[in-house]
C-alpha angles and dihedrals in degrees: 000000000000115000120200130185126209140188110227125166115255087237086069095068097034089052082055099043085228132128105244083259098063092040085056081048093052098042089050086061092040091059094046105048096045092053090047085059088046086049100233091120131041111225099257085057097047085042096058078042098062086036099238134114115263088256091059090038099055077046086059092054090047091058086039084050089236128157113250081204109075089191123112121214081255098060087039092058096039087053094052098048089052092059091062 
């Protein structure tokens, strides 16, 4: 694994009430929730991103208010209409 290191001012994790550890570990979820929703990453990869099993991670969604589908009505019509 990939370790990176980042300067970060001390108010962020003050701001946040986190150890610097549990702010890397939130930003770790942040990221990959946010590029899930933007469909870069399938859930099983942004998953293995944030570090927590698919289970934790769709709870993660869930506390970002983030869809888990990442259909939109479109797709579902079209899929359906291709079923046909």
């Amino acid at each position: 694994m990939t370790q990176l290191t980042l300067d970060m001012p001390e108010s962020a994790f003050a701001a946040l009430h986190q150890a610097p550890s549990e702010f890397a570990q939130e930003m770790r979820i942040a990221a990959a929730v946010k590029w899930y929703e933007l469909g870069r990453f399938s859930q099983e990869r942004a998953a293995e991103i944030a570090g927590l099993t698919r289970a934790g991670f769709i709870d993660a969604l869930s506390r970002y208010q983030v869809s888990p589908f990442q259909y939109t009505a479109e797709d579902l019509t079209d899929e359906l209409r291709d079923a046909d």
